[in-house]
N, C-alpha and C positions, 0 to 999 in steps of 0.2 A: 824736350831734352830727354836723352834717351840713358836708364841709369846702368851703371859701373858693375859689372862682375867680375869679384878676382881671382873666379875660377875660370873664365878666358882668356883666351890668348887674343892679341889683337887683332882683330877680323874672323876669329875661330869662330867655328860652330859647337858647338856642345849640347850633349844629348841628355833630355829631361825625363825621367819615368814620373807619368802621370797617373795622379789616384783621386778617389773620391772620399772628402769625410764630411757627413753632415749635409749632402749634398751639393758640395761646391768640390770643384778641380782643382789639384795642389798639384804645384813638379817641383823636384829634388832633383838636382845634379846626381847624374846615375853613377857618377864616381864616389859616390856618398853611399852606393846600395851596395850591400854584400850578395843579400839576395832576397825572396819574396816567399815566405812561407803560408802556408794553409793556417787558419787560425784552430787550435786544438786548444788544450787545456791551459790557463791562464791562472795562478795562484797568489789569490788577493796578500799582499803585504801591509799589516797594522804600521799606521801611524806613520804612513807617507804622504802626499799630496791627494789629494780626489785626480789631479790629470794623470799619474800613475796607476795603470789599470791592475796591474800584479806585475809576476816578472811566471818568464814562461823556460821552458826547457830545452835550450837547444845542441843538440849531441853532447849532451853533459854540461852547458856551460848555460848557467843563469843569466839570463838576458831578463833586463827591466825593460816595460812595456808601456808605452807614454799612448795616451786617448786624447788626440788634440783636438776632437771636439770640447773636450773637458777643459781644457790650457787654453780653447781659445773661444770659455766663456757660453759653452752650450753646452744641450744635455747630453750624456753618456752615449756613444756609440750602441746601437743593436745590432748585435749578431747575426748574421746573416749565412746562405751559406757561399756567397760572394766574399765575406769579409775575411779577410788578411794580415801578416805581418811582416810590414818591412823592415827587415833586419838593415840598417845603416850603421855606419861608422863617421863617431865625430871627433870631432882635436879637442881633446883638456889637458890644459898643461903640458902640448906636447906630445900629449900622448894620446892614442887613438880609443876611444870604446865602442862598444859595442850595445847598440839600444836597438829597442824596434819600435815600430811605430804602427798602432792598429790603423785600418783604411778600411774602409766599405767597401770598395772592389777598387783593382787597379786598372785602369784605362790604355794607357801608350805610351811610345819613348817618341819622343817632338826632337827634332833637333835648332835650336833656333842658335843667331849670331848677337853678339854683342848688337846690333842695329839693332834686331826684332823686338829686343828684350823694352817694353817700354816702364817709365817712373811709374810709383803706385800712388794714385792720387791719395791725399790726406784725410779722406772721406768715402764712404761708402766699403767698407774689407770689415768683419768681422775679426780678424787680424791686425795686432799690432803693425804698426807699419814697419818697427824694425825687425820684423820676422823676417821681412819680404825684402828679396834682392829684386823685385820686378812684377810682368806680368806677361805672359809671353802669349803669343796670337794662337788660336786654334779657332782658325775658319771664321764666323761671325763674332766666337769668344772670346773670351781673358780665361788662362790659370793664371794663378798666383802661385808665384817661384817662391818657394822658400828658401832659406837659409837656415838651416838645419843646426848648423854648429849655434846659430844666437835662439832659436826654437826651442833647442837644448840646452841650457846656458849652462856654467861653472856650476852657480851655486845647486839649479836645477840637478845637475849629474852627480851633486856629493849627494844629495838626498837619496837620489834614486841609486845609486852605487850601493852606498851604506846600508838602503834598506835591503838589496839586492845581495849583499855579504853577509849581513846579519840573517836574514831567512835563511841562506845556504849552509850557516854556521851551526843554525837552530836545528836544520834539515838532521845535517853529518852529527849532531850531537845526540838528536834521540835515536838514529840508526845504529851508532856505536854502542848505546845503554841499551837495548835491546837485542844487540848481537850475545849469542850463548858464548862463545869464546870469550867477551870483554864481562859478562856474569861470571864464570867461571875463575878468569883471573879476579877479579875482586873477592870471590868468596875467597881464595888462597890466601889472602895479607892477613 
């Protein structure tokens, strides 16, 4: 039985960027990627999850950074200078955000159909199974298709959001107290 993606259209093909974490192949609907950045400076956030690696800087806008070696139960990703971030976009509530996702290096975009796409047996994935919409064929192999939006879940994104608002809050708040203009007007009152 071959399983259901309802990012397909029926008989569609749809194109997967493939990455490595932990040395196993993952693909994400590349309608999910914004884009694939160089991995640079990463800034640990107290008192989030350990699969939260920090959140990183991108053209001004705080993006939280998920290690899903970490979420899925292995050790911490090492940095390489192959290693990555995929900035993807997922639905909460409607509404789209913005996460990246660390990788050890990215691989290739596969195009596979709804047929290729085969069920994830209940056994053998280091992966929950409801991570996985699948596993789609590359040559002798299997990647495991993720599902990105359930990878990321609700509750998962209020943590990482908040801790992700809160540093940026903490950021803008010592930059302000040690601007001499904002000294300057407090000495005046």
């Amino acid at each position: 039985m071959k399983a259901s993606n309802q990012q397909q259209e029926a008989g569609g093909v749809v194109q997967y960027l493939t990455f490595f974490t932990a040395g196993e192949e993952y693909g994400v609907n590349i309608g999910k990627v914004k884009e694939i950045v160089k991995f640079e400076a990463i800034t640990a956030v107290p008192n989030t999850p350990a699969w939260i690696r920090g959140v990183t800087n991108l053209r001004g806008t705080v993006v939280p950074v998920v290690d899903l070696a970490v979420k899925f139960g292995l050790s911490v990703s090492r940095i390489t200078k192959f290693s990555c971030i995929i900035i993807t976009e997922v639905l909460f509530q409607g509404e789209k955000l913005t996460m990246g996702v660390l990788a050890d290096s990215v691989s290739q975009v596969v195009e596979l159909s709804e047929g290729e796409i085969e069920e994830t047996p209940p056994f053998g994935t280091r992966v929950k199974t409801e991570y996985l919409l699948g596993m789609g064929p590359l040559g002798k192999k299997f990647c495991l298709i993720l599902d990105i939006d359930k990878v990321l879940s609700a509750d998962e994104f209020l943590t990482a959001t908040e801790a992700a608002t809160s540093e940026s809050s903490a950021q803008r708040a010592i930059a302000d107290s040690a601007s001499p203009q904002r000294q300057q007007l407090g000495a005046g009152r």
